[in-house]
Short mmCIF file of the C-alpha atoms (twelve columns), coordinates in Angstrom:
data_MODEL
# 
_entry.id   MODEL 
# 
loop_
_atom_site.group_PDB 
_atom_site.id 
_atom_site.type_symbol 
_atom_site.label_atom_id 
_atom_site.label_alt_id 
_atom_site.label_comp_id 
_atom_site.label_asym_id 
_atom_site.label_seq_id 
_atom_site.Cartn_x 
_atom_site.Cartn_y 
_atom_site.Cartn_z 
_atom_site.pdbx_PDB_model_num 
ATOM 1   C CA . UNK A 1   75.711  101.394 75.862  1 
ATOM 2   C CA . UNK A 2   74.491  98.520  77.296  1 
ATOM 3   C CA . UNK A 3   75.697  96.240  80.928  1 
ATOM 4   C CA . UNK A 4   74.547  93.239  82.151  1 
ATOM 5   C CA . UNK A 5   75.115  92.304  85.986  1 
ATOM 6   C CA . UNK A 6   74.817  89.291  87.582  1 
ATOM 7   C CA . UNK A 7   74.484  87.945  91.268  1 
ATOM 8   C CA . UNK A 8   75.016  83.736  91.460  1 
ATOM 9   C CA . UNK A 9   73.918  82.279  94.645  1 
ATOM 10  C CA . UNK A 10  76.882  79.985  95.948  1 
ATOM 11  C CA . UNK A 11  80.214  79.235  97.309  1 
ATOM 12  C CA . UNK A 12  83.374  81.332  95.836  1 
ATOM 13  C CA . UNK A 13  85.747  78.512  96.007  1 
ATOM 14  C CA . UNK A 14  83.606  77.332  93.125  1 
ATOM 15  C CA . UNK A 15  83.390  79.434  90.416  1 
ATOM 16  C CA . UNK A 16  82.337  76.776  87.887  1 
ATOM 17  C CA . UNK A 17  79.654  78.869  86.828  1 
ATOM 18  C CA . UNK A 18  82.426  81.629  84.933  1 
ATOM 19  C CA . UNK A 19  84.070  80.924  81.994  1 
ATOM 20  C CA . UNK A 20  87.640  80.833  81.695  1 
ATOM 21  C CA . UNK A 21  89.083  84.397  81.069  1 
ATOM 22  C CA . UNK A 22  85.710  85.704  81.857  1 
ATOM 23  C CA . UNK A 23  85.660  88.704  83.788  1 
ATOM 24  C CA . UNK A 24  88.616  91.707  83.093  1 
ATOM 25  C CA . UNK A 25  89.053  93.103  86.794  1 
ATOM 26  C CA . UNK A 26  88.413  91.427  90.441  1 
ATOM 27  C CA . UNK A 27  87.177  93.899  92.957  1 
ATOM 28  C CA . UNK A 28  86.833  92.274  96.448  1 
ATOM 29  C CA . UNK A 29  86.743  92.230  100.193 1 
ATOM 30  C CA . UNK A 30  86.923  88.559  101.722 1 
ATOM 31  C CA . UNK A 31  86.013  87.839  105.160 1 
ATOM 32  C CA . UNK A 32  88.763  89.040  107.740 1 
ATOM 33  C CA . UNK A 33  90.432  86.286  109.055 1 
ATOM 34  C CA . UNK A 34  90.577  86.033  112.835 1 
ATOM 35  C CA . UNK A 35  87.783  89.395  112.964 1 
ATOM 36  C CA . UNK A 36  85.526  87.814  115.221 1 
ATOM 37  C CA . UNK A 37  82.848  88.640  113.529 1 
ATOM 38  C CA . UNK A 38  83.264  86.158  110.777 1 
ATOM 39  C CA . UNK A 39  84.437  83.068  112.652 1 
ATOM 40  C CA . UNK A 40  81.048  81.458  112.217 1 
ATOM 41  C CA . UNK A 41  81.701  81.734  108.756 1 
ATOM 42  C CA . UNK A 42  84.965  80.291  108.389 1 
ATOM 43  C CA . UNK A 43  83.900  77.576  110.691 1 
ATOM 44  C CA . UNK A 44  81.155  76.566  108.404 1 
ATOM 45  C CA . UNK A 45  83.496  76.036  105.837 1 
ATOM 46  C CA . UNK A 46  85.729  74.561  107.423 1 
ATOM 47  C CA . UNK A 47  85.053  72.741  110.866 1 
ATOM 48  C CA . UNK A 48  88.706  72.928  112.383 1 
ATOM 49  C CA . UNK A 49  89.014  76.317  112.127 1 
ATOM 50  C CA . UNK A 50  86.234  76.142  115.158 1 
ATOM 51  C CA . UNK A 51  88.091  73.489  116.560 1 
ATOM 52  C CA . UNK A 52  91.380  75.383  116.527 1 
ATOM 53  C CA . UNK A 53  89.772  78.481  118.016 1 
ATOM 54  C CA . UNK A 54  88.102  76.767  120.867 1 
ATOM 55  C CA . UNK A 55  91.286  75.538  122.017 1 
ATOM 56  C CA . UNK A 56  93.345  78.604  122.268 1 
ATOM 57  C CA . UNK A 57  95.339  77.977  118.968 1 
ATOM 58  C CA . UNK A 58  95.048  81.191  117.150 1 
ATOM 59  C CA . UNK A 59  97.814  80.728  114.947 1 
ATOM 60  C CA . UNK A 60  96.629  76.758  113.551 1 
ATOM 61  C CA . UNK A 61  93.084  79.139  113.128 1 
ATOM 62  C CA . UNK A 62  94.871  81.661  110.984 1 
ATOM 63  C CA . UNK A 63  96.829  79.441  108.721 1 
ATOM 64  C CA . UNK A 64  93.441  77.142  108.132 1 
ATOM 65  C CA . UNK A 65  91.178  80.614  107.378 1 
ATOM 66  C CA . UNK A 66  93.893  81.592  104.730 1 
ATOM 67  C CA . UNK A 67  93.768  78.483  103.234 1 
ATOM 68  C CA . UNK A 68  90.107  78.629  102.744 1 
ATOM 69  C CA . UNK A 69  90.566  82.181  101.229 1 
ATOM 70  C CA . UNK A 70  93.438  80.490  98.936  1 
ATOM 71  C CA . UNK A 71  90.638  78.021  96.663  1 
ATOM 72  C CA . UNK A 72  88.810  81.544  96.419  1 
ATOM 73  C CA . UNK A 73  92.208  82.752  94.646  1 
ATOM 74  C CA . UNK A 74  93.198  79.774  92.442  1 
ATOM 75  C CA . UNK A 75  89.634  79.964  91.343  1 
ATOM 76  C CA . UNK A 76  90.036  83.706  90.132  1 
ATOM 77  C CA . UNK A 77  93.032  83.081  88.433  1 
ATOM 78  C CA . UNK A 78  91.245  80.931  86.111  1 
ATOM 79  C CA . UNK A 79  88.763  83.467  85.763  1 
ATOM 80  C CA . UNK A 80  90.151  86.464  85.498  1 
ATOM 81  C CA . UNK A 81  91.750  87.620  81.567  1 
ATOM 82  C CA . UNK A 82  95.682  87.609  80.953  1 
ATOM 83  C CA . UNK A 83  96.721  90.901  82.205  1 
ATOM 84  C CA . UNK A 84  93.639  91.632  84.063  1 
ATOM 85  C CA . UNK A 85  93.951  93.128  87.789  1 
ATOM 86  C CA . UNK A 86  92.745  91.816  91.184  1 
ATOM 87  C CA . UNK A 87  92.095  94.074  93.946  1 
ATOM 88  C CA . UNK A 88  91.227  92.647  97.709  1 
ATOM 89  C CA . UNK A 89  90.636  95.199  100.407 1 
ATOM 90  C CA . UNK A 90  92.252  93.355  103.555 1 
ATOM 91  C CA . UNK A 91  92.812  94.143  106.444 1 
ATOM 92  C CA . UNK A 92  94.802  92.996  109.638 1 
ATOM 93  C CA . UNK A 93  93.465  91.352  112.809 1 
ATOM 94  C CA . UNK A 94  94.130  92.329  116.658 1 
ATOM 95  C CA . UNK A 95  93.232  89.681  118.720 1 
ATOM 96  C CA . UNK A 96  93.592  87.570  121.928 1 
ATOM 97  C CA . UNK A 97  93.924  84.093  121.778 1 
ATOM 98  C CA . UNK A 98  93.704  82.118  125.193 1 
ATOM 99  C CA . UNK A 99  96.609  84.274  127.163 1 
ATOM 100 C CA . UNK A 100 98.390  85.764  123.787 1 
ATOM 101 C CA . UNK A 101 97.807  89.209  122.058 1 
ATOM 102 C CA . UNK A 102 99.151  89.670  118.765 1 
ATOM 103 C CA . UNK A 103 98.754  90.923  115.419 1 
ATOM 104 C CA . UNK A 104 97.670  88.749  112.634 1 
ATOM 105 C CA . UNK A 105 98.939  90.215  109.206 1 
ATOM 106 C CA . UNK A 106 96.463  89.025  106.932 1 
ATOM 107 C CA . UNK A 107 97.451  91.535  104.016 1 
ATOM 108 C CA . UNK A 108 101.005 89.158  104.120 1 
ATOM 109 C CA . UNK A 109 99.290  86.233  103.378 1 
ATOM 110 C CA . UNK A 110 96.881  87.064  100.576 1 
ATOM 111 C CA . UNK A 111 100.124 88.406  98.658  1 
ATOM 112 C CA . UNK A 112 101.713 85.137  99.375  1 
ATOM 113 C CA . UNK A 113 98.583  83.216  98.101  1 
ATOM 114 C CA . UNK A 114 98.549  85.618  94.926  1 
ATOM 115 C CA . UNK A 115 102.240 85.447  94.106  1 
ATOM 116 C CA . UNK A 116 102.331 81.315  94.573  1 
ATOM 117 C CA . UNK A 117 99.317  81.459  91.619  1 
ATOM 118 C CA . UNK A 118 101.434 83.399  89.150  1 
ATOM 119 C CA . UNK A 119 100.350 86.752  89.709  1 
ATOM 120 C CA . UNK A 120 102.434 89.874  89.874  1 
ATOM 121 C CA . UNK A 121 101.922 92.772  93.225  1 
ATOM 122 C CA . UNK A 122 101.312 95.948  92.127  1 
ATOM 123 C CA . UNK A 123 101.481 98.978  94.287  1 
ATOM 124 C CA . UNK A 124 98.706  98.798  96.848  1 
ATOM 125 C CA . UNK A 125 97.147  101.314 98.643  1 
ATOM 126 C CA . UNK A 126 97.096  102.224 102.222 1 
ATOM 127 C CA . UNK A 127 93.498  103.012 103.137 1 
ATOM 128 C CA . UNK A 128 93.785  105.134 106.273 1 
ATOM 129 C CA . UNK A 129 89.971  104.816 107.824 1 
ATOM 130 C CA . UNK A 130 87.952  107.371 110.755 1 
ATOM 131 C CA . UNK A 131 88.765  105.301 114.119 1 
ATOM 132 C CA . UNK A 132 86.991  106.809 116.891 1 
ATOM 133 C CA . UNK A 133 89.302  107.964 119.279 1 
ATOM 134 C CA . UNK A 134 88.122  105.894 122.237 1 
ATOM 135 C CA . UNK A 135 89.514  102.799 120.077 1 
ATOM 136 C CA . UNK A 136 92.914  104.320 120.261 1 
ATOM 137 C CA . UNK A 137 93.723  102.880 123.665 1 
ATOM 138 C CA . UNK A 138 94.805  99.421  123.446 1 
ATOM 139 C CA . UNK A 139 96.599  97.803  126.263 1 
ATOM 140 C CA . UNK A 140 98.054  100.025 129.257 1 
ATOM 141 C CA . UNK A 141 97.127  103.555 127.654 1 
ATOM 142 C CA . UNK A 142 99.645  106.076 128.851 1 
ATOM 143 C CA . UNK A 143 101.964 103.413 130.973 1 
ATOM 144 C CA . UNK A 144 104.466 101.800 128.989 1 
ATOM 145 C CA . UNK A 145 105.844 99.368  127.841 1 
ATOM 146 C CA . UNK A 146 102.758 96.999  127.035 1 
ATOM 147 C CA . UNK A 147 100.348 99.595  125.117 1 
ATOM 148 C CA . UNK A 148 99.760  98.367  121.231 1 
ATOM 149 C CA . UNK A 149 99.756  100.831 118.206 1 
ATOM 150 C CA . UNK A 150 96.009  101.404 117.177 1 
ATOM 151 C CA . UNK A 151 94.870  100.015 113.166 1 
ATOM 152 C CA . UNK A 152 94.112  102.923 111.752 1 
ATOM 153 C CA . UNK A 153 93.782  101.832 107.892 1 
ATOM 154 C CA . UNK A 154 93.167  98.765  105.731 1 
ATOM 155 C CA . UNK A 155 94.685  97.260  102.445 1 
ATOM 156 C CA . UNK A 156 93.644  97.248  99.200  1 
ATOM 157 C CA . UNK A 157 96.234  94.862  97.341  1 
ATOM 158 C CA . UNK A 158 96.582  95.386  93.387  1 
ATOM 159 C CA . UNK A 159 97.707  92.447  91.292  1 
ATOM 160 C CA . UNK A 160 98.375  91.456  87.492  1 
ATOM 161 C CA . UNK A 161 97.344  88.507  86.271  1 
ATOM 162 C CA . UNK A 162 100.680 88.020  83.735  1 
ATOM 163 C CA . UNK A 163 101.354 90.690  81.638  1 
ATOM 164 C CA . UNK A 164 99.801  94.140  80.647  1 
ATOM 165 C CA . UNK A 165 96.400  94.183  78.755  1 
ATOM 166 C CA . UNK A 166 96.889  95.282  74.988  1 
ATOM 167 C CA . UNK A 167 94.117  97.048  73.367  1 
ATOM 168 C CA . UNK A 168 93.936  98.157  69.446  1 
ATOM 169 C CA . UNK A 169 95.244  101.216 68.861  1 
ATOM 170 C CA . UNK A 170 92.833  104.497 69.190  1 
ATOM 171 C CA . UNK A 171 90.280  101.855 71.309  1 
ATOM 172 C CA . UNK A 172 87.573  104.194 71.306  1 
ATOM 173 C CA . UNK A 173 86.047  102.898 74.942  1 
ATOM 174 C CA . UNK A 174 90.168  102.923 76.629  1 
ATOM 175 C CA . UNK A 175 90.183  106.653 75.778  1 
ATOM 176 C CA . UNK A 176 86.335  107.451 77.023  1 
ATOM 177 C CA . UNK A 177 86.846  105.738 80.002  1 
ATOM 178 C CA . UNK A 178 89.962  107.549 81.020  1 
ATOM 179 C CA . UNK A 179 90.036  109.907 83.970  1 
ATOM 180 C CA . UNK A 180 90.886  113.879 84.789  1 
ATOM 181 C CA . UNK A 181 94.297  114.373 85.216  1 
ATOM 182 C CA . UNK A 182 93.653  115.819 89.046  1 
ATOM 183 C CA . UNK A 183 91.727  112.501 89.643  1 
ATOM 184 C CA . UNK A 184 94.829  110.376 88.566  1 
ATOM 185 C CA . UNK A 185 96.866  112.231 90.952  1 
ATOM 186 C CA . UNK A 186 94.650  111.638 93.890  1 
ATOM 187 C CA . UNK A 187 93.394  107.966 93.248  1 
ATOM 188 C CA . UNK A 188 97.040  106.836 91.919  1 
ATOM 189 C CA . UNK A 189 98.275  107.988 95.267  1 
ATOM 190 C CA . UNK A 190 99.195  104.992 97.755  1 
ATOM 191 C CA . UNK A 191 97.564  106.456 101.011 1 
ATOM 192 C CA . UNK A 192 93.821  106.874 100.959 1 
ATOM 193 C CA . UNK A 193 92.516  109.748 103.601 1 
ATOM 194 C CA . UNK A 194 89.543  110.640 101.408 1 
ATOM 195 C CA . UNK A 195 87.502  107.658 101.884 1 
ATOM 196 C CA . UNK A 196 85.029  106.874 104.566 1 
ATOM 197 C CA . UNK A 197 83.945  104.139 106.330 1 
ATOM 198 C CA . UNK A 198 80.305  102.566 105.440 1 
ATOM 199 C CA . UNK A 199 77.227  102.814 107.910 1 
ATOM 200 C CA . UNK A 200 75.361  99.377  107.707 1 
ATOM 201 C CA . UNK A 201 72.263  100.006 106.746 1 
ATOM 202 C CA . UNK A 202 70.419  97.103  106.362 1 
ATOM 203 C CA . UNK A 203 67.251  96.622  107.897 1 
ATOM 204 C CA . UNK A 204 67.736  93.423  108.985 1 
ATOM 205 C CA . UNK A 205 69.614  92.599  111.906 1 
ATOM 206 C CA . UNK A 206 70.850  89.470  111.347 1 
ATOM 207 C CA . UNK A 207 72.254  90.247  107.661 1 
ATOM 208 C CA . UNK A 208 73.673  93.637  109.104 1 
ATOM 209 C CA . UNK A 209 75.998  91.862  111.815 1 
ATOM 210 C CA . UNK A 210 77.272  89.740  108.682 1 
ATOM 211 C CA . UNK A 211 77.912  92.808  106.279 1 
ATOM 212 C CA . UNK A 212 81.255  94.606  106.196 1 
ATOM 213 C CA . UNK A 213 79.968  96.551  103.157 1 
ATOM 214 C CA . UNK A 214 83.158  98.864  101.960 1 
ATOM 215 C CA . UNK A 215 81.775  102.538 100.826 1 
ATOM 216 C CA . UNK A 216 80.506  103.233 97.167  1 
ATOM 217 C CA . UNK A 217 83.530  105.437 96.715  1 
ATOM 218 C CA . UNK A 218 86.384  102.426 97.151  1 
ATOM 219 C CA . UNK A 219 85.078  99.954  94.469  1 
ATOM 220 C CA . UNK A 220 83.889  103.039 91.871  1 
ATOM 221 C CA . UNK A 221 86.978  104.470 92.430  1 
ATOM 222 C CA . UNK A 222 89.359  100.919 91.648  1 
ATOM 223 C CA . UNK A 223 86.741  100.267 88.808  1 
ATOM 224 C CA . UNK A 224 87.531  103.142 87.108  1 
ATOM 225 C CA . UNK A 225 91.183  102.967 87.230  1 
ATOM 226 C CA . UNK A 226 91.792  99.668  86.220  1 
ATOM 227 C CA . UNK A 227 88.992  98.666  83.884  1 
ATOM 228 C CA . UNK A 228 87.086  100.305 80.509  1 
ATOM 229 C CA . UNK A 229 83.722  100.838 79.611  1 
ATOM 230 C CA . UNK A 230 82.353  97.554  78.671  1 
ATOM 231 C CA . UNK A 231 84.333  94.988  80.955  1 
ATOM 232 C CA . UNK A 232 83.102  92.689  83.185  1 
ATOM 233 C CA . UNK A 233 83.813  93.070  86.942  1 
ATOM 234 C CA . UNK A 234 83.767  90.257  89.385  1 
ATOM 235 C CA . UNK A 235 83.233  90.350  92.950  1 
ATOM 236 C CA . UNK A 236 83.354  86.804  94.423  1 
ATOM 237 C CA . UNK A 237 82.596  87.947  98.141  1 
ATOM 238 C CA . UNK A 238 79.653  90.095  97.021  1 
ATOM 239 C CA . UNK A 239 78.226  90.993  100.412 1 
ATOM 240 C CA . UNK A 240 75.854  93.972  100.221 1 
ATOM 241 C CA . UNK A 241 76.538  94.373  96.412  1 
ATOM 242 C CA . UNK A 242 78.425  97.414  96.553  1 
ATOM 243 C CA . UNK A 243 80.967  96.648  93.876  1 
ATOM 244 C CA . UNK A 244 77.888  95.652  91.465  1 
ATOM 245 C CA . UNK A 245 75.773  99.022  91.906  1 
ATOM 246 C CA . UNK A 246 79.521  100.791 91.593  1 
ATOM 247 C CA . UNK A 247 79.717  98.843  88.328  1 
ATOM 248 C CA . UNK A 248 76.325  100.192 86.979  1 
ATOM 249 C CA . UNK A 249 77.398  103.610 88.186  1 
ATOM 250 C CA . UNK A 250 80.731  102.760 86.190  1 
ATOM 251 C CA . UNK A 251 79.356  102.110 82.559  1 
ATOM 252 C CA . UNK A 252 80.729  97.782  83.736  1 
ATOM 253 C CA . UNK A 253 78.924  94.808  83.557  1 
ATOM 254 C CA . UNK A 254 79.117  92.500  86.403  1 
ATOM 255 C CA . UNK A 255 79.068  89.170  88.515  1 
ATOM 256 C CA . UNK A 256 78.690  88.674  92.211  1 
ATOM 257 C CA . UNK A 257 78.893  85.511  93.724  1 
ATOM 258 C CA . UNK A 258 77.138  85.245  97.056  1 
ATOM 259 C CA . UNK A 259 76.715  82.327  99.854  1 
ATOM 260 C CA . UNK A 260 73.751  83.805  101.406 1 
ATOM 261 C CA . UNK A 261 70.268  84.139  99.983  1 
ATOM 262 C CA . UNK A 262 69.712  86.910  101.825 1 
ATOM 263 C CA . UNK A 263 71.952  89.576  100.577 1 
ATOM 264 C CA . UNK A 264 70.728  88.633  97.336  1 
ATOM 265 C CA . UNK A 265 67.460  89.801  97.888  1 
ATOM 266 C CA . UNK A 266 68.260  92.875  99.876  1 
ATOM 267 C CA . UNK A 267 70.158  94.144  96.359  1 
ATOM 268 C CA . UNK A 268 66.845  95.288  94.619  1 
ATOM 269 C CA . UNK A 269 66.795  98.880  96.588  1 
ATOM 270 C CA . UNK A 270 70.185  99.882  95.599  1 
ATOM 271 C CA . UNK A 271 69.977  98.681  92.032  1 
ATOM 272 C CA . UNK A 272 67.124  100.739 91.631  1 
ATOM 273 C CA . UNK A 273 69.439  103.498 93.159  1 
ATOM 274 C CA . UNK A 274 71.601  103.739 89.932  1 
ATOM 275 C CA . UNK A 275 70.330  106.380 87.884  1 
ATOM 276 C CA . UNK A 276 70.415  108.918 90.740  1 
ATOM 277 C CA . UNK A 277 73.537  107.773 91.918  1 
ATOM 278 C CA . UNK A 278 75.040  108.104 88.483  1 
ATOM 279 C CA . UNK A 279 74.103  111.112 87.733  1 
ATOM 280 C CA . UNK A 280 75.121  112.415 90.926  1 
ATOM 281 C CA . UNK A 281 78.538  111.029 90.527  1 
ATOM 282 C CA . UNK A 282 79.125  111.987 87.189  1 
ATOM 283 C CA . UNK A 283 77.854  115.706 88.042  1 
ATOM 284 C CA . UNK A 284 80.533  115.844 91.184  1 
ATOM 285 C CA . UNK A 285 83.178  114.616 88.753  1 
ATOM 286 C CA . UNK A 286 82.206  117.337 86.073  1 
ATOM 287 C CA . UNK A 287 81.738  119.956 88.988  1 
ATOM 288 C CA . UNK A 288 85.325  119.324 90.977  1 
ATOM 289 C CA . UNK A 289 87.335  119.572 86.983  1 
ATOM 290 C CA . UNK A 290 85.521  122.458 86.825  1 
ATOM 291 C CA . UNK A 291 86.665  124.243 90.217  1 
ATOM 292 C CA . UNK A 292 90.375  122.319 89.481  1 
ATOM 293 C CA . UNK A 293 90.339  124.812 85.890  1 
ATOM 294 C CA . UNK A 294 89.067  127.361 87.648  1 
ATOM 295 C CA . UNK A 295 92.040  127.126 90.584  1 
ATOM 296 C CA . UNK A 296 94.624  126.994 87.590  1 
ATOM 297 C CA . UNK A 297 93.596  129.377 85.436  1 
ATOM 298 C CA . UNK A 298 93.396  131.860 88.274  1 
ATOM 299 C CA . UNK A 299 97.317  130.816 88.969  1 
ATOM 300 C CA . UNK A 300 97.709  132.044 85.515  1 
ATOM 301 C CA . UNK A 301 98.266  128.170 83.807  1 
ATOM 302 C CA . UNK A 302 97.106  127.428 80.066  1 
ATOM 303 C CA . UNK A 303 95.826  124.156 80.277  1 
ATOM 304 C CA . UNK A 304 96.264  123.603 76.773  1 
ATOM 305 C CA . UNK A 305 93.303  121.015 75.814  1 
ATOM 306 C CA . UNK A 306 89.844  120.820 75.517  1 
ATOM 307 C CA . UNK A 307 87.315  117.974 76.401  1 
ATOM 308 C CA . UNK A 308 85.508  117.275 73.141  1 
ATOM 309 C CA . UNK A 309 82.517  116.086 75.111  1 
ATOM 310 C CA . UNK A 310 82.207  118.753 77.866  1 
ATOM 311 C CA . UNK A 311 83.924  122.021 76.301  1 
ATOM 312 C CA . UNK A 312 86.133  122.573 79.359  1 
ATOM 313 C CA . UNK A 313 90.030  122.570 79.448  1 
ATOM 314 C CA . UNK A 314 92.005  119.183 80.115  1 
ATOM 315 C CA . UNK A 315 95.284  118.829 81.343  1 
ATOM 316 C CA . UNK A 316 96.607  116.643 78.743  1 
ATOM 317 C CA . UNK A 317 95.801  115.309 75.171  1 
ATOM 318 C CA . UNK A 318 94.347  111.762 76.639  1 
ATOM 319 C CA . UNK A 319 91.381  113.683 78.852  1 
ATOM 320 C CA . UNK A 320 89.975  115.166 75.650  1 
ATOM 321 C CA . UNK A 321 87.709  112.124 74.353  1 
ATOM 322 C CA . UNK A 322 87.236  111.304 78.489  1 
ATOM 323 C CA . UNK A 323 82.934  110.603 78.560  1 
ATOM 324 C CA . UNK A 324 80.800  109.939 81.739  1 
ATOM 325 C CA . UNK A 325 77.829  107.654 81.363  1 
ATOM 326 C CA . UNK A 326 74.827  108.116 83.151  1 
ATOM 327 C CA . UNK A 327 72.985  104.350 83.987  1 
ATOM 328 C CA . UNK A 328 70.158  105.490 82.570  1 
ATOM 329 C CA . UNK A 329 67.668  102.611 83.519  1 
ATOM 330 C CA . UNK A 330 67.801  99.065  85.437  1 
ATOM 331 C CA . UNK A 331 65.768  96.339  84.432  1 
ATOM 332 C CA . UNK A 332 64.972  93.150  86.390  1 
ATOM 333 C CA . UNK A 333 65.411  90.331  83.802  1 
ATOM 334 C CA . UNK A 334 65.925  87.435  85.832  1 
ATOM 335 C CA . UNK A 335 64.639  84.412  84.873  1 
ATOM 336 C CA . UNK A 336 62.024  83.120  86.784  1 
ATOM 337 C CA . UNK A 337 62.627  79.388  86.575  1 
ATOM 338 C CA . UNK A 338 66.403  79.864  88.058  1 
ATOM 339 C CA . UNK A 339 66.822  80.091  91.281  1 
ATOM 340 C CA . UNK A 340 70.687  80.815  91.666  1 
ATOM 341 C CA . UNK A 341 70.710  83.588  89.611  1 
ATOM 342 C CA . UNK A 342 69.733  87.523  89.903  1 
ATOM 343 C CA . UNK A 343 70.011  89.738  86.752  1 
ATOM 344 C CA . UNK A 344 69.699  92.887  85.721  1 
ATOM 345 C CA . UNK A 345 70.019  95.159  82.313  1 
ATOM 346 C CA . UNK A 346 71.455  98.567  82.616  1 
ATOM 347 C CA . UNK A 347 70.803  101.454 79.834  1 
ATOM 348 C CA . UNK A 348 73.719  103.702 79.451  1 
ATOM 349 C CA . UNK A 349 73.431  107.188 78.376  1 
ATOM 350 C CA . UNK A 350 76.163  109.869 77.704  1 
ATOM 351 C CA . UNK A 351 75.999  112.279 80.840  1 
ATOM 352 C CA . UNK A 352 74.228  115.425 80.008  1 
ATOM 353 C CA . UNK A 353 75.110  118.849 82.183  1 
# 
């Protein structure tokens, strides 16, 4: 098996470069409106939103940031197949304003945006994140009444573009690509404990204060639930590249689309880092069914299946063609004379314990 991933250098509002009903899944995590950190950002693209902050109008500031975010939208839903699914890992802002404190619920208005373009909510998932406890204190501490409850979790927003993907019947790559029956119960769940936060690692300074990379697990994790061996994953806020190397790790091809240069060329490390990573994933995977078998069958429970691929017991008939796919080598292959595009060729090769 073969993927192809891709990393275009320019704006997301313009996603000229995609075909219509290119890509099968959206995996994402936009700038934060009103998070400090990326109001240089949304002022570049759009000057009032500076103007707007400067004088003490956080809610004018809001509305125009979400706007912005809104051409990113209308431009995946031209994208993105009929029945394909868009994920966006939000989350809310805390901030003062001039003399105001308040919440701003950005998760509310990306379902608004997505619902106005057609597209049907899913369940989403709660993400509860580590929050140091210092961070818990906001406002008066212990004195009420004008202490604030602390954001302890994020977003991550599922919707359907129209109705359900159809596949043929017996689609080999559907019933590979399926997951344990253990790991549907835990990722299917709509609160999220057992995910992490992400340590920014890059080495340079200026490019870390701009990341707000999500971990490996987040993207892996929605790619394999809501996409097949073979598709085509999009990321138009492609940051660090997480969602691509999760993608490689996945057995997807993908695209990134990326406003600064810089990130680009940081990606070359961690797409080298897919073989190991692979392997490493696929062996927890094959290593936690193993200890879930081993739990039931010492309850005295006759799982009743077997894996075709792995010789260990399944929970139900649909886990027994389930394959992992090891990315078994990267290749470089972009082409020299373009200079908006990175690319890169990953082998696949069945995972061998």
């Amino acid at each position: 098996m073969e993927t192809t991933h891709r990393v275009h250098v320019g704006d997301a509002r313009d996603l000229s470069a995609l075909a219509d009903d290119s890509v099968d899944l959206v995996v994402t995590s936009p700038p934060y409106p009103m998070i400090e950190m990326w109001d240089d950002v949304f002022a570049e693209l759009d000057p009032d939103i500076g103007d707007a902050l400067d004088a003490g109008d956080g809610q004018v500031a809001f509305e125009a940031m979400h706007d912005v975010l809104r051409e990113v939208w209308a431009a995946v839903e031209r994208v993105l197949v009929p029945g394909g699914i868009a994920c966006v890992n939000v989350g809310d802002a805390t901030r003062s304003v001039g003399d105001r404190f308040r919440v701003y619920q950005n998760h509310a208005r990306v379902v608004d945006a997505f619902q106005d373009l057609g597209f049907d909510p899913l369940p989403e998932v709660l993400w509860r994140k580590p929050v140091n406890s210092a961070a818990k204190f906001m406002g008066s501490g212990m004195v009420p009444p004008n202490a604030y409850v602390t954001l302890e979790h994020e977003y991550v927003l599922v919707f359907r573009n129209g109705g359900r993907r159809s596949f043929p019947p017996g689609d080999d790559q559907r019933y590979e690509s399926a997951y344990f029956w253990e790991e549907r119960n835990r990722w299917f769940s709509d609160v999220w404990t057992d995910v992490g936060g992400e340590r920014q690692t890059l080495a340079d300074d200026a490019l870390r204060e701009r990341s707000g990379a999500f971990p490996l697990e987040l993207p892996y994790r929605l790619v394999s639930m809501y996409s097949v061996y073979g598709d085509t994953v999009l990321d138009p806020f492609w940051g660090t590249g997480t969602t691509s190397l999760a993608a490689m790790v996945a057995g997807r091809s993908s695209v990134g689309v990326e406003r600064d240069r810089g990130f680009v060329s940081a990606f070359d490390d961690r797409a080298t880092e897919a073989p190991v990573v692979s392997r490493e994933v696929n062996a927890d995977r094959l290593a936690a069914h193993r200890e879930f078998v081993a739990e039931r069958r010492a309850s005295g429970e006759d799982l009743g299946y077997v894996n075709e691929h792995y010789d260990v017991p399944v929970r139900t008939r649909q886990e027994t063609d389930l394959r992992l796919y090891d990315a078994a080598s990267v290749t470089d292959v972009t082409d020299a004379s373009d200079s908006t595009d990175r690319r890169f060729r990953v082998e696949h090769a069945p995972h061998d314990p």
